[in-house]
VOPADO-837303 format. One record per residue (C-alpha): x, y, z. Coordinates in pm, 1 decimal, decimal comma. Example, Ala and Ser with C-alpha at 12.3 -4.5 7.8 and 13.67 -1.06 7.14 Angstrom:
       east      north         up
     1230,0     -450,0      780,0
     1367,0     -106,0      714,0
END
This chain:
       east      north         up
     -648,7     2328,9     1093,3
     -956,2     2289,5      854,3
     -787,2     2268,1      543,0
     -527,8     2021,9      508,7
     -229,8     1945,7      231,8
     -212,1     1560,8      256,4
       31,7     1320,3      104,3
        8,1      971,8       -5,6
      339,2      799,3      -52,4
      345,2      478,9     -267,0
      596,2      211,0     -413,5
      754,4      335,8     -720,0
      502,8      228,2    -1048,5
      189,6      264,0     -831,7
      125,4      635,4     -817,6
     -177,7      604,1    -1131,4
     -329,1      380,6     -917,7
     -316,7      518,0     -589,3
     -418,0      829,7     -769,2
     -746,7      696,6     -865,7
     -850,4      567,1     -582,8
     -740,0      894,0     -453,1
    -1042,6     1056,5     -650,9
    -1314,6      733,2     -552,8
    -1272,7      869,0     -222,7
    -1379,1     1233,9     -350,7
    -1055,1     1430,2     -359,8
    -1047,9     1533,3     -712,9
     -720,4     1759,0     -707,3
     -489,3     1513,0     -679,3
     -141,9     1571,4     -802,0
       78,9     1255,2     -917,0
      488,4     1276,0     -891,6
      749,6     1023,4     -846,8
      640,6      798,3     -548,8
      327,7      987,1     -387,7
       21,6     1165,9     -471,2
      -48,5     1518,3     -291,7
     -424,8     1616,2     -257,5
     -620,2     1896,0      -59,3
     -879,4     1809,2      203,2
    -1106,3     1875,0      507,8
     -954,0     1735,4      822,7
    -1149,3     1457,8      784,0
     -940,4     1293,4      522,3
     -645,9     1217,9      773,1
     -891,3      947,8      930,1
    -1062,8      856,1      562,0
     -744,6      813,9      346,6
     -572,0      610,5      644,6
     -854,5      386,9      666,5
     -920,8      338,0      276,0
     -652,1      373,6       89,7
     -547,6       10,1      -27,9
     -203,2       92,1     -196,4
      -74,6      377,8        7,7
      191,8      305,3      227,6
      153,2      615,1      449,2
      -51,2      917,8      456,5
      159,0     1224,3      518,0
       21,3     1582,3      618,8
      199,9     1840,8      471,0
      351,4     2175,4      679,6
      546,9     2365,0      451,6
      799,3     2353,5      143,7
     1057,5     2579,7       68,8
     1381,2     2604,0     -120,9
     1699,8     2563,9      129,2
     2068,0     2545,1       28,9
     2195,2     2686,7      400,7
     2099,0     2576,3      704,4
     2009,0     2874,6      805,3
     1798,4     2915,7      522,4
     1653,2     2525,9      663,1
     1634,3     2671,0     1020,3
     1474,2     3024,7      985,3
     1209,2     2880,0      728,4
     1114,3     2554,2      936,4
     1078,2     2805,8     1230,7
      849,2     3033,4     1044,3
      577,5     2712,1      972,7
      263,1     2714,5     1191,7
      439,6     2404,8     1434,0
      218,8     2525,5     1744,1
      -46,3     2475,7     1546,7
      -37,0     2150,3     1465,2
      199,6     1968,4     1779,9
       58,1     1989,2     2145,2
      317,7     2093,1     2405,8
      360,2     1763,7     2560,5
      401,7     1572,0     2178,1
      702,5     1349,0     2114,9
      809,4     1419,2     1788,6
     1136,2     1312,8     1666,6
     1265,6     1386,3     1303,3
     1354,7     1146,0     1027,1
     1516,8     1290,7      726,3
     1658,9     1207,0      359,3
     1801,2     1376,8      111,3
     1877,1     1364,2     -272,3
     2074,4     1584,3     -514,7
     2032,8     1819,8     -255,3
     2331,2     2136,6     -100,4
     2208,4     2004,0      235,6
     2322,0     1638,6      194,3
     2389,7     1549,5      558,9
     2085,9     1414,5      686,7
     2194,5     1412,9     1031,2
     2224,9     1731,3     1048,9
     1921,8     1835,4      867,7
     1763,0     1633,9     1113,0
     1934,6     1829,5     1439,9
     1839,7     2180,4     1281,2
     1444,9     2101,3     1206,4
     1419,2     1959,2     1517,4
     1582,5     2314,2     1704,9
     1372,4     2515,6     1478,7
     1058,3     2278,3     1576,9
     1105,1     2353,6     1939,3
     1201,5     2781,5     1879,8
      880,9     2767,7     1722,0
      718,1     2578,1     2004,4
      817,4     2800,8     2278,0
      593,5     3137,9     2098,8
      348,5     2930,4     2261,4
      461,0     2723,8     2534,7
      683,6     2935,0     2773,0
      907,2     2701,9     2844,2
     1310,9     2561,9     2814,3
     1249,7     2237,9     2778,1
      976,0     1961,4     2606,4
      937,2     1660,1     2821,1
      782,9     1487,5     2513,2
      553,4     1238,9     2719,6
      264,7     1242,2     2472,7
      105,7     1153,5     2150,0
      343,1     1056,5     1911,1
      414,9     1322,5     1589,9
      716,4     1198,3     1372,3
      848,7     1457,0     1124,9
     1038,0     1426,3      813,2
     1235,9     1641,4      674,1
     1304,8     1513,7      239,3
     1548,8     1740,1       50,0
     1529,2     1686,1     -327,4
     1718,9     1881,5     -561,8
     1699,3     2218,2     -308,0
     1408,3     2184,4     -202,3
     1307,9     2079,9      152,3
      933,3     1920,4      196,6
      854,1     1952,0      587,7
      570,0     1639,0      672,3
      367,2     1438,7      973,4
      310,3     1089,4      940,5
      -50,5     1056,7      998,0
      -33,1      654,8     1011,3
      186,4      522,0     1242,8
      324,5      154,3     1109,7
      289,3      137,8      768,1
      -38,6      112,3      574,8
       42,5     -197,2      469,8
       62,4     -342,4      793,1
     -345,8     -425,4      767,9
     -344,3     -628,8     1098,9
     -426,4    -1000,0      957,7
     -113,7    -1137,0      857,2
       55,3    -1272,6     1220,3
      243,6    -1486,0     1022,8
      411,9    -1530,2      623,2
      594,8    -1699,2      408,0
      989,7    -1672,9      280,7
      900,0    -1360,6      112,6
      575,9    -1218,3      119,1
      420,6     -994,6     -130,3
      316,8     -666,5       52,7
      -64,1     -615,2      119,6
      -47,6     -283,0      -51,1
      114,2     -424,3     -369,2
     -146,1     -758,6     -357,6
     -406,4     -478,1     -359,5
     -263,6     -324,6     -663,5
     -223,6     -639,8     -905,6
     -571,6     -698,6     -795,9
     -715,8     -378,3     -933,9
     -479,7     -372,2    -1206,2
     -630,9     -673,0    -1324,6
     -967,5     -523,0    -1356,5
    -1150,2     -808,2    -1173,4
    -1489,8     -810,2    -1154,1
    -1651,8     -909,5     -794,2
    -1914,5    -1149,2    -1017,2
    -1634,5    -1361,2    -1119,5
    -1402,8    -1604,0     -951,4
    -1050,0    -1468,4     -906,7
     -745,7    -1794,3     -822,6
     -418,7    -1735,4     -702,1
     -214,0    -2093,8     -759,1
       85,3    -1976,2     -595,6
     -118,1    -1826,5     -292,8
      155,9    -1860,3      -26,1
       28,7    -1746,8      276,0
     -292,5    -1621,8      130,1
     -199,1    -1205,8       54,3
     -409,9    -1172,8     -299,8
     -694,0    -1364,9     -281,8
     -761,9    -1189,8      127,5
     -701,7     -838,3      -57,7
     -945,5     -939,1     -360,0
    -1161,0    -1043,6      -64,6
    -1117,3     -711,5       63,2
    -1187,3     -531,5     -260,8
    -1499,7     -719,8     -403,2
    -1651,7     -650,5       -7,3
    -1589,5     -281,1      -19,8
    -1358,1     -363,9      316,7
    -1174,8      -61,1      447,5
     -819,0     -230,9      449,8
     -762,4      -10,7      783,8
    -1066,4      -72,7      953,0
     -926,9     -343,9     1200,3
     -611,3     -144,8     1320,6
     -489,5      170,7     1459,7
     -320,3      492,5     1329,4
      -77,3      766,5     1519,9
     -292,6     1041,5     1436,2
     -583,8      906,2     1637,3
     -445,2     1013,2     1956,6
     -378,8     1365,2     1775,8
     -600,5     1615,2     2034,6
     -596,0     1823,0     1684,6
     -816,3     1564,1     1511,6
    -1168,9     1507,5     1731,4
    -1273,5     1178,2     1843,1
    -1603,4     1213,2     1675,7
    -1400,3     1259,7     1319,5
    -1264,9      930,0     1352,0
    -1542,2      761,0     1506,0
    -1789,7      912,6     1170,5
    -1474,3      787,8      940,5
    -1517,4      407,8     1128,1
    -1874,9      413,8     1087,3
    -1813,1      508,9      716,4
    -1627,3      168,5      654,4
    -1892,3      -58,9      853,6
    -2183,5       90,4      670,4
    -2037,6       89,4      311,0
    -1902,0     -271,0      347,9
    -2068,8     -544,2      212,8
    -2012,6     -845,4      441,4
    -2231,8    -1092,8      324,9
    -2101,9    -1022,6      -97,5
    -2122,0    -1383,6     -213,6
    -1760,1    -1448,6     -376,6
    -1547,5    -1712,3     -553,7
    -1218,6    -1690,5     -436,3
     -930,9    -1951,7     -509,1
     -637,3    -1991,3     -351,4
     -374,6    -2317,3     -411,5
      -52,7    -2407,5     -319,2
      186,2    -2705,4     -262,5
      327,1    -2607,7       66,8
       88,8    -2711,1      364,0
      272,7    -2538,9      606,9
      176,3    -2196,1      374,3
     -168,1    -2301,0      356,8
     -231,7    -2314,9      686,4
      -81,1    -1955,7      760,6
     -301,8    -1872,6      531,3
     -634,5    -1995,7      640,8
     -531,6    -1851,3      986,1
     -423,8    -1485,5      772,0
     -792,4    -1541,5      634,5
     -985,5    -1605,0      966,6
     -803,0    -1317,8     1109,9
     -925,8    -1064,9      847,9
    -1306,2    -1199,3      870,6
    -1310,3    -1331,7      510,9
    -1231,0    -1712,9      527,8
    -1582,1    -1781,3      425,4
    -1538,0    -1651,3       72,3
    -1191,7    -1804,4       11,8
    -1097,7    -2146,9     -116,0
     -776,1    -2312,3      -32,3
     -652,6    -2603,6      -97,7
     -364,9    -2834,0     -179,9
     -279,9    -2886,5     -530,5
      -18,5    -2853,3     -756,9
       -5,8    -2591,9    -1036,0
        9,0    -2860,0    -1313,2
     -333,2    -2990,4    -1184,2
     -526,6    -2657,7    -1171,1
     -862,9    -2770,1    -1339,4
    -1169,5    -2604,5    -1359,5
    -1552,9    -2560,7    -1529,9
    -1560,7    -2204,2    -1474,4
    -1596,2    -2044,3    -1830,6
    -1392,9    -1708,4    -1739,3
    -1214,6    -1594,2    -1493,3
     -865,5    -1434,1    -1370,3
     -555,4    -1602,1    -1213,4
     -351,7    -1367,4    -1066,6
       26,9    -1456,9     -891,5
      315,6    -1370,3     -755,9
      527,8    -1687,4     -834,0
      928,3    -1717,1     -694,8
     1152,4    -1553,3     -873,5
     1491,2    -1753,3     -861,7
     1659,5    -1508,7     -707,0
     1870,0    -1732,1     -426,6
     2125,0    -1956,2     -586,2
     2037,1    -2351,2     -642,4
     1671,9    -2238,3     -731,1
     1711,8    -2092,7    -1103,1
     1608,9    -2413,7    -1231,9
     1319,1    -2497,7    -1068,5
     1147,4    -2183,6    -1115,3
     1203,1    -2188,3    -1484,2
     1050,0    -2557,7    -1464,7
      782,1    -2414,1    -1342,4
      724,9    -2150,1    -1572,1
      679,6    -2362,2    -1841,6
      463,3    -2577,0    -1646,8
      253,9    -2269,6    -1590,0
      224,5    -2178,4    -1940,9
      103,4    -2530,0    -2072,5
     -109,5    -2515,0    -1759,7
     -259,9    -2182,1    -1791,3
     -305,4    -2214,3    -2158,9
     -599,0    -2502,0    -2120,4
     -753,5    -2166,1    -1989,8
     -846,7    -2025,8    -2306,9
    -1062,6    -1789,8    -2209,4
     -960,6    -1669,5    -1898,7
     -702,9    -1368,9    -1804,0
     -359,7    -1429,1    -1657,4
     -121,2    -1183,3    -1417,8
      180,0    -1267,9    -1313,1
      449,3    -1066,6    -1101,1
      813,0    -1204,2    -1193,8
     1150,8    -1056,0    -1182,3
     1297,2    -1331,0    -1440,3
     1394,0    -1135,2    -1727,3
     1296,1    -1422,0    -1981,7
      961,8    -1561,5    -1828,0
      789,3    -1475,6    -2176,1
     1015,6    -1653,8    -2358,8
      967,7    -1928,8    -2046,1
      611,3    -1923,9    -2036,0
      532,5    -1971,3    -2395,0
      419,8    -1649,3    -2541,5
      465,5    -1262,4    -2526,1
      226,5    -1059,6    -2285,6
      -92,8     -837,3    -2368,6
       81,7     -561,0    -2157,9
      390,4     -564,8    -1890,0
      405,0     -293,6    -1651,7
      731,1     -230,3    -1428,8
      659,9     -219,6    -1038,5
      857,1     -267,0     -736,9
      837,3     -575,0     -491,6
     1057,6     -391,1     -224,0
     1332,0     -328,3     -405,6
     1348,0     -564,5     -645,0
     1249,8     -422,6     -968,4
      950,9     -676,2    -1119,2
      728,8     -697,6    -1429,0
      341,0     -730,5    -1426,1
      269,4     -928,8    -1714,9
      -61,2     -942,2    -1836,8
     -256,4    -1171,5    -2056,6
     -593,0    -1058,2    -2175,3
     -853,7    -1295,6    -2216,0
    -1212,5    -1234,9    -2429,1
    -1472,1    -1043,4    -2245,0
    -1730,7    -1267,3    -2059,6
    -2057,8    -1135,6    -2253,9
    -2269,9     -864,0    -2070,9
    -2540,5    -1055,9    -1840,6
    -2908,9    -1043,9    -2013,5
    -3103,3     -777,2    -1899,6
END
């Protein structure tokens, strides 16, 4: 198993994005569709894209796809894929499944036959009845869409975004792999200061950390495929020692975050000790009407409430307004806000450079952007 078919699944609206970084980390190939990115790789790549990728939610390795309308046509061709190959005797691997638009819509049982086809395919090599399944952990999915069934590992184990700093959040927290995202969506520059004045329990501003360091968002957790006997110690170890040699710990940077709620603000100093960048962030109590500052330019970048619960409507569109007039005194600075209010233009005060449509879970959000002038080029 040199050559590998890998897949990167992301939240709906992020594949271009995922996709580039995809190709920073040297896979050119990669192939965007609806909700992952597919690229071709050494074996290595398991342990890289796991450990880099900042807004994957799990890295999938690829065994086989096939049109199936039958289940026999599901079991024979499932059988026929290289399984010994790949899954030690002694493996636990249990099947998840989904389908869409597909003959084969029950998922249970698409589940049942992969997994007998799994094990017939097993026993060419292991001459046995019956798999104790006492050992590293291989879960398989089985996705039917429109006919045709995709056959897949996950390589991560809990989900990517699950970054191992946040013990604690608020009422509901922006995921780490969508912070990522509105960071480099923004464009920010590592030079200049970045403020989040709705910083909750801390998410962007300890992902902008993250990004301006050159942090491997994986590089303080663990992943299922490391205890894969098909993957060598050594691989992993060489992918660790990538992340600690191309970080750049000591990267002066001017990070802001500000909030109202104490109780947030102190889950969030604690989020930001725990992922070894508190020394580069800022937080502190203040209100968004009192935001002030002397830098010249600069982003803000949020992820404000959205009204959703009933009895709150109100105050969040009080305090869109008060984020306009507030953000306005910014003049030459660059605004991003993540809202599912369908009127926070018309609430904020003016219409938005660019919006992009994203997911936060499954609530369907905009990205509205508001372009600033560029800070002039430093003198040479």
């Amino acid at each position: 198993m040199n050559k590998v078919e890998l897949i990167a699944t992301a939240t709906f609206g992020l594949e271009a994005v995922l996709a580039e970084e995809v190709k920073k980390l040297g896979y050119a190939d990669a192939v965007v569709e609806n909700g992952k990115v597919t690229f071709a790789a050494d074996l290595s790549a398991i342990c890289r894209a796991n450990l880099w990728l900042r807004t994957a939610d799990r890295i999938r390795l690829k065994v086989g796809e096939f049109k199936a309308t039958t289940f026999d046509e599901l079991f024979e061709q499932t059988k026929a894929l290289p399984w010994p190959e790949l899954i030690p005797g002694d493996a636990v691997f249990p099947v998840d499944g989904k389908s869409v638009k597909s003959t084969l819509f029950s998922i249970s049982d698409c589940q049942a036959i992969v997994k007998k086809a799994v094990v017939e395919s097993m026993k060419k090599k292991y001459p046995k009845e019956w798999f104790e399944e006492k050992g590293p952990l291989y879960r398989l999915e089985v996705s039917l869409l429109k006919d045709m069934a995709t056959l897949t590992i996950d390589t991560s184990g809990a989900g990517l975004h699950k970054r191992g700093y946040r013990g604690a959040a608020g009422e509901a927290p922006l995921r780490e792999t969508l912070a990522a995202a509105l960071v480099l969506l923004s464009r920010w520059n590592p030079d200049t200061v970045l403020w989040d004045p709705l910083c909750g329990s801390g998410t962007i501003p300890i992902e902008a950390a993250f990004i301006g360091r050159n942090m491997a968002p994986g590089m303080n957790r663990t992943f299922a495929s490391e205890s894969w006997p098909t993957i060598s110690k050594e691989l992993w170890r060489q992918a660790r020692r990538e992340t600690h040699d191309l970080a750049k710990f000591d990267k002066s940077l001017d990070l802001i975050g500000t909030d109202i709620d104490d109780r947030l603000l102190k889950t969030a100093r604690q989020n930001a000790i725990e992922a070894g960048v508190d020394d580069c962030i800022h937080l502190q109590h203040i209100p968004v009407a009192e935001i002030q500052t002397r830098k010249k330019y600069g982003k803000i970048i949020c992820n404000p409430p959205y009204g959703e619960r009933i009895g709150t409507q109100r105050e969040v569109e009080s305090l869109y307004r008060e984020m306009g007039k507030t953000f306005n005194q910014f003049d030459t600075w660059s605004f991003y806000v993540l809202t599912a209010h369908p009127f926070f233009e018309k609430l904020f005060g003016r219409p938005a450079s660019k919006k992009r449509k994203l997911y936060n879970g499954n609530i369907q959000v905009n990205y509205y952007q508001y372009y600033g002038p560029r800070p002039p080029r430093p003198k040479q």
